[in-house]
Each structure stands twice: as structure tokens, then as C-alpha cells.
C-alpha positions, 0 to 999 in steps of 0.5 A: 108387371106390378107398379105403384100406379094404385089409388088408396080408399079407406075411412081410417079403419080399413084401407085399399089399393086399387090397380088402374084396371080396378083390381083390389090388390091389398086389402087388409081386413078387417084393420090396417095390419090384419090378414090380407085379403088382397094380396097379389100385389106382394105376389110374383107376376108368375103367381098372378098369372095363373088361372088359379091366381087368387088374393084379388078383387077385380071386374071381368070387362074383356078387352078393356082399356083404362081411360081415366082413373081419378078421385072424385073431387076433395074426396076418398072416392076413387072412380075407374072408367075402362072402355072395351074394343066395341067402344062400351064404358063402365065405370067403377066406384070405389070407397069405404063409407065414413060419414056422421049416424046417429051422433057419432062416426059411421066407418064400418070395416067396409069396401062399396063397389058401385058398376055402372054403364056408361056407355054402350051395352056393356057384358061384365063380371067379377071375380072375387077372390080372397086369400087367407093366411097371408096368400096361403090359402084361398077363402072358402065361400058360403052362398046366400040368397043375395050374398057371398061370405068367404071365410078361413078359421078366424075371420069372414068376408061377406058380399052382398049384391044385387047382382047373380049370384050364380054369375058371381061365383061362377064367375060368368059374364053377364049384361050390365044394364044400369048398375050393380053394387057390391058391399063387402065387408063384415058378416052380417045382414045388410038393412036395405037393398044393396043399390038403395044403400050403396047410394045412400053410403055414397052420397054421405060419405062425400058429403063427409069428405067435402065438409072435412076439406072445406076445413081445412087451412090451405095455401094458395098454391098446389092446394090440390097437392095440400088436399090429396095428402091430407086426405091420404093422411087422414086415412093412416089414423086409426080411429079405434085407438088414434094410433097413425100407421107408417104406411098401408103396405109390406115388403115393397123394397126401398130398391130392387132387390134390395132386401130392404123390405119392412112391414109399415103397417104399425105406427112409429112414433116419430112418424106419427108426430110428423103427420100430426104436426102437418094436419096441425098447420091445415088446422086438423086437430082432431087427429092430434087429440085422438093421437094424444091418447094413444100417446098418454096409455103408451106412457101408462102402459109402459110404467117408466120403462123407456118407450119404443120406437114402433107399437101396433095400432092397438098399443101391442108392444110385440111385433115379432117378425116372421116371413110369409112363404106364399107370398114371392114378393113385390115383383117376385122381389121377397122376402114379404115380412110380416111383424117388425123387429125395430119394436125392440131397437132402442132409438132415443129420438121417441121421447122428443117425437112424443113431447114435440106431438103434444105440445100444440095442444097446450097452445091452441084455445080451440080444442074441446079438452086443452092440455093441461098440468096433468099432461104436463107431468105426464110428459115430464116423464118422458123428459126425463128419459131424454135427459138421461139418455142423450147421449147414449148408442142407439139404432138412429131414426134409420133403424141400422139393426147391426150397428149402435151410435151416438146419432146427432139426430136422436140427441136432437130430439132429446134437446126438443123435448126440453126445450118445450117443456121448458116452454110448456111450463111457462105457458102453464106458468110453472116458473120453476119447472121451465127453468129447469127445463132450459137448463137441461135442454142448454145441457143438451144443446151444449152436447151437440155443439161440442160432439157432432160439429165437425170443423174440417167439414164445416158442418154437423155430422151424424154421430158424435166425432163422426164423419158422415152425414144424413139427411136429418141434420136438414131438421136442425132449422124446422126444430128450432135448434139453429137460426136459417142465418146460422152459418152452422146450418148453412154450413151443415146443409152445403156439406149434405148437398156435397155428399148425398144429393144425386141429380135431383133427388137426397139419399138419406146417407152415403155410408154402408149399412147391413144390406150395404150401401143405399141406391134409391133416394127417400123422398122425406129426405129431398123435401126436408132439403126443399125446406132448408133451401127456403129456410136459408132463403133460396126459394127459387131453387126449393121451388123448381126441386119441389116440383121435380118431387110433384112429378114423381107422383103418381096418376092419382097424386100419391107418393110411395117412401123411395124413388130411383135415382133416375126419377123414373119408379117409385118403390118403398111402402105406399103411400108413404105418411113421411113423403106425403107430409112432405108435400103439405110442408113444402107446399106451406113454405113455398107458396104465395100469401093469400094476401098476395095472390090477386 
């Protein structure tokens, strides 16, 4: 049965999941939201089962067993190691190179293969077996002397070797005396032998990985934790336009046949901003620069039109949704959707979201183009969308298709991005434009007092006049809108522990929505209520949750969008950018000083 117990490589162009008997799984290639190449991990276990299964990349070991999967050590590289009955060991290496050439980064849309034997005389093979139109189709493949292209009408795959190719494409068991490697990626004649640059990708790209971690600005405690998620969120940035996707997967369902099931592969800018502002506090802000540009087109693309909440990682606007039909779904739980419909939602929280990402680059010295005045007036547009639309009906950050509200959260968001702007002009000092900025924002802020402070419950709701709650109201303290002493926010975060904590976990909220009411608990959602704990100074409680969320992890340290109430699976998109910068920030909030730890 299909499980979320994958490793992600990847090198912020192309991206893969790997099973713990080395089976590539998905791989959308050549970029994060193309065509799957590997797809049976959105296919039904009867699917998988068949000899004519296909959508996968794996080896041929017979009777092997796992013995250890792990990442090598502050890298994306992902080494398998699987033993058979006779006791002979080989081990998998898998990456996608990234490393510094000839001045600038090396990150071809790129899977290295290494197999090497271990111990014993090991008989191995491949199978390589790529789909075409979303599992449709098997790809056609064409020999060389050395390689394997597979290909369909409007993309190529090729494979090149140093082991047989006969053995390759028929698949045939032959002795692994040292090692072979495979490089799969784009059609083209590979400069070197296969072995000689497999190496030498290797060597570099972790090289690479281990100068990124070393700069990285790490707490003291769960530095593991810190760097895994970091890397993780690395890999979610597109390097071509900056954008940041949500996820590297579709239509794993929120729960069990849920029909939750929504393709993440696109990058949300609310999303995006929450990964920036973590790899911001470990001191990455490259990604917030490159980010940024995605940003400032989007608000020249989009010419005073209000933004949406999700683009494609090219800027496209359009991501209409459609159903793949060969493809039964994660565990045979379908449907598997390709494209996203929230691109045409209205969500009022974006403006806030894109101001709150670049406000950090009008504060720090160290970056090689620091924001500026024409930034700022670039930006001042979006405040004034917010301004406008504060307290209008929208989908809310949790995207309801059937229903439109006034959701606090949203109006919150509003209030942000006056509020720095307001503080982005004094930083520029631009007097007047951060008064006027603080009168908007106090505006807005007013508006939320008034509207979303529920005196019967004690606490701030979720709509305006509303009754329910969600977890987003936790934000108030990380925003900056309420003091962790307020006894409004110690109020509002009593009354959400009352109606949606179950055992150890947050549902996001507790009321129905168009496929009815929730019944696994968003991970983002229980971390978020990790920080308010600290915030308001019970520390000792937000620690032990938090290391009840570091359990759910999987083998590899990843975490998916949802888990089930019991703790006991994970389900939702993987890994999830929101989950795993939730460790970084709680991770960050709880741990000891360095001053204090010896």
C-alpha cells in the first residue's frame, strides 16, 4: 500500500519522490508542475500490481529488504541501502545535481542514479518505466549505444549509462561488480563517461549543500529538524522565476476519502511568504530576493487588477482544473486533479501576504539590491487594494469554493500590509506616506475590534459577527496585531483550544464546508498553536506538543499538510512548505539560547 514514507531530491528546478525500496514514484519533469513522468504513487495498488504496471523508476534486487534509508548528512542527497536473502548489499544514491559552474548555477532538470555494491556479489536490474499524459500512456523508447530516450509528442527523457543496455530495456538481471550510474534527464549528449561525471556531480553538489548549511543561522536545539526543513524548502523555489510551490505533489487527500484532493504544485502567495520569512530568520535571503521578482512582475502583470491567491511558477494566471482518468488515485482514493480553480477565488488576505514578504528587504544591509522608494511605490499599490477591500466577502485562506465571508484573518492581512507600510516609509523616511499609512492600518484595525470580538465567547472569531473560529486567529500575536499579555489573545487562544484541539493535534476549523466537516488535523494549524503557547509563556507545554508534531515525521524528517487525528498517518500534499516551516518556527521559539547552552 502506498505511504507517505518518501524522500524528496530535487535542486530547485526538478524535484522527486522516492519509496524506501528506491522506487521513483513521481517525478514531474522536466519543472515542478510538468507532466509526471513517475506517477504510481497517484495510482491504485491494483494499477501497481500489474506486470504491465508503469509511471516508475526503480531497481530489480529480488528478495531485498530495506535496511536503512537516510539523507546524507546536511545534504539533498538520499542514499537507500537494501540487502537480499543471501545477505548481498547494494546501495542507491540519488540526487539531482546543483553546484556553482563557470560562475553561475549548475541545476539541469536532472536525476543521478549511482548503484553500488556493498557487500556480497550482488544480481541487480532496472526498470525504467515512464508514463506520458498523466499515466495515460507508456513512453516510447528509442536506443543509443550508451542511452535510453523515452519520449511521447512534446517532451523526451533520455538515460544514459555505463551499464547494458540490452539489460536495461529488457529488463534482465545482470551482476553488479562495483557500480553503474544512471543520469536521467534532458535529451542530450552527455560530455564524459557516465561514472566519471556521475562522481564528479556528486562530489559538487554536496559540496554545494554543505557550504548552503553552514550558512545557515541555526538554533541550538532540533538543529536537525531546522536543516532538513530548510533544505526541503529550498528545493520548493523555482530558481527560473523565484516562485515557491505549495507542495511537490497532487491529489493526496486531506483524509481518507475525503475528496479533498487539490494539485499544490503552484505557488500561493500567502504560502510563499511564510517560507520566506522562515528561511529569513536562518538567514537565507536569497530566496527572498529572487521571490521578490516573482512579486514585482506579478504586480506589473497584473496592471492594477487585484492579485490572485495561487499563479503558476511561470506567472501563468489560468490554472483551470481538470481530472486525469488514468490515474485511480492515491491508494485508489481519486479523483487526481490537475490545475487549481482557487486561481479564480477572491482572497483578500494576498495584498498582506506580498507586502509582509518584502518588507524584510527594506531592513537588511546585507543584501546586494536593498529595497527601495520604487519598491515602495510599487507595494503602495497593493495597500491600496487592501484598503479598499478589507472588509469585503471573500473564500478565506482556506479556500471554501461554495461560500464567501468576511473572515477576520483576511482583514488581518489587510491591516498588515499598512501597518508596514507605514513602517516601510519611516525606514525610508517618507513622513508623510507612514502617517498616512498608520491611519489606514488603525482604520483597519478598528474594524477588526469592532466586527470579529465575540464578548460571549471571549474571544476573536473568524468572520465578522461570526460564531466559529479557526486556527488562523492563532496569528494575531506572530502578526504583530495583539500583545501575547493581551487578555484578547489569551482569550481568543483558550477559546480555539476549546473548540477545535482534538488530543494532541488543531483542526483547522470545526464547522461544515462543501465536502462537510474536517476530520484530519492540518499540521500548520498545530504549530501555529505551539507558538501562541510560547507567546503567552507556557513554554513547557508548546514544548512537549511540539515534539509530539516531530514524531509524525516521517523516517526521513519530512512532514505531509495532514495527519489523522490519531497521530498514527499522514495524508495531504508532501511535503507540505506550511508544515515544514512550522518546525523552523517553533524550532526557533522554543529552543535555548546559545549563550546558554554550555
Amino acid at each position: 500500500m502506498s505511504n507517505l514514507d518518501l524522500g524528496l531530491i530535487g535542486n530547485s528546478r526538478t524535484s522527486a519522490l522516492i519509496d524506501r525500496q528506491a522506487r521513483i514514484v513521481w517525478w514531474c519533469y522536466p519543472h515542478f508542475d510538468s507532466d509526471p513522468l513517475c506517477c504510481s504513487l497517484l495510482r491504485s495498488e491494483e494499477q501497481n500490481r500489474s506486470p504491465d504496471a508503469f509511471g516508475f523508476i526503480d531497481v530489480l534486487f529480488p528478495s531485498s529488504r530495506t535496511v536503512r534509508q537516510v539523507y546524507q548528512r546536511n545534504s539533498a542527497i538520499l542514499q537507500t541501502r537494501l540487502e537480499d536473502d543471501s545477505g548481498n548489499v547494494i546501495e542507491v544514491i540519488d540526487f539531482s545535481p546543483r553546484f556553482y559552474l563557470h560562475g553561475r548555477m549548475f541545476a539541469p532538470a536532472m536525476i543521478v542514479r549511482m548503484i553500488r555494491r556493498v557487500a556480497g556479489r550482488p544480481r541487480i536490474g532496472a526498470r525504467l518505466r515512464p508514463a506520458l499524459n498523466y499515466g495515460s500512456d507508456r513512453a516510447l523508447s528509442r536506443c543509443g549505444a550508451h542511452h535510453v530516450t523515452y519520449s511521447g509528442s512534446t517532451q523526451s527523457m533520455r538515460v544514459t549509462t555505463d551499464a547494458s543496455i540490452t539489460a536495461l530495456t529488457e529488463e534482465r538481471l545482470f551482476f553488479l561488480h562495483d557500480s553503474i550510474t544512471f543520469l536521467m534527464g534532458p535529451d542530450e549528449t552527455i560530455d564524459g563517461a557516465p561514472r566519471e561525471l556521475g562522481r564528479s556531480f556528486y562530489e559538487s553538489t554536496s559540496s554545494y549543500w554543505h557550504r548552503w548549511v553552514r550558512n545557515l543561522a541555526i538554533p541550538f536545539e532540533w538543529q536537525d529538524v531546522v536543516i532538513r526543513a530548510a533544505i526541503t524548502l529550498k528545493l520548493n523555489a523555482f530558481d527560473d522565476t523565484g516562485a515557491i510551490i505549495a507542495a511537490v505533489t497532487t491529489s493526496i487527500p486531506e483524509s481518507p476519502d475525503s475528496g479533498r484532493n487539490w494539485d499544490y504544485r503552484y505557488c500561493w502567495l500567502r504560502d510563499a511568504y511564510f517560507v520566506v520569512n522562515a528561511l529569513n530568520q536562518l538567514g537565507v535571503t536569497a530566496t527572498m530576493q529572487h521571490y521578490l521578482e516573482y512579486i514585482l512582475n506579478l504586480i506589473a502583470d497584473s496592471r492594477d487588477m487585484p492579485l490572485q491567491p495561487v499563479y503558476g511558477i511561470r506567472r501563468e494566471t489560468a490554472l483551470e482544473e481538470f481530472v486525469a482518468p488514468a490515474l485511480g488515485g492515491y491508494r485508489g482514493m481519486g479523483p487526481v486533479r490537475i490545475g487549481n480553480l482557487a486561481w479564480r477565488q477572491v482572497q483578500n488576505d494576498v495584498f498582506g501576504a506580498a507586502v509582509l514578504a518584502s518588507t524584510h528587504a527594506f531592513f537588511d544591509s546585507r543584501l546586494e539590491r536593498p529595497a527601495g522608494r520604487q519598491m515602495f511605490a510599487d507595494l503602495e499599490r497593493l495597500g491600496q487594494q487592501a484598503v479598499r477591500v478589507h472588509q469585503e466577502p471573500d473564500a478565506g485562506l482556506w479556500e471554501l469554493r461554495g461560500t464567501r465571508r468576511v473572515h477576520t484573518f483576511s482583514t488581518l492581512m489587510c491591516w498588515a500590509a499598512c501597518d508596514r507600510l507605514s513602517a516601510i516609509a519611516r525606514r525610508l523616511k517618507l513622513p508623510t506616506r507612514a502617517s498616512h499609512w498608520r491611519r489606514e492600518a488603525d482604520l483597519i484595525r478598528k474594524a477588526i475590534v469592532e466586527r470579529a470580538w465575540n464578548p460571549k465567547l471571549g474571544s476573536f472569531v473568524s468572520t465578522f459577527g461570526g460564531e466559529h473560529l479557526d486556527a488562523s486567529l492563532l496569528l494575531m500575536g506572530e502578526f504583530q496585531f495583539l500583545e501575547a499579555h493581551d487578555p484578547r489573545f489569551l482569550g481568543t487562544l483558550r477559546a480555539v483550544e476549546r473548540q477545535l484541539q482534538r488530543g494532541d493535534f488543531l483542526l483547522r476549523y470545526d464547522e461544515e464546508d462543501d465536502f462537510g466537516r474536517p476530520d484530519a488535523a492540518f499540521l500548520v494549524c498545530t504549530l501555529w498553536w505551539i507558538l501562541a503557547l510560547a507567546q503567552a509563556g507556557d513554554k513547557p507545554r508548546a514544548r512537549a506538543l511540539f515534539e509530539k508534531v516531530l514524531a509524525r515525521r516521517n523516517h526521513l524528517g519530512l512532514l505531509s499538510e495532514d495527519v489523522s487525528l490519531d497521530g498514527a498517518q499522514l495524508w495531504g500534499n508532501f511535503p507540505q512548505t506550511y508544515s515544514m516551516v512550522g518546525l523552523i518556527q517553533c524550532a526557533a521559539r522554543l529552543s535555548i539560547s546559545w549563550e546558554k547552552a554550555y
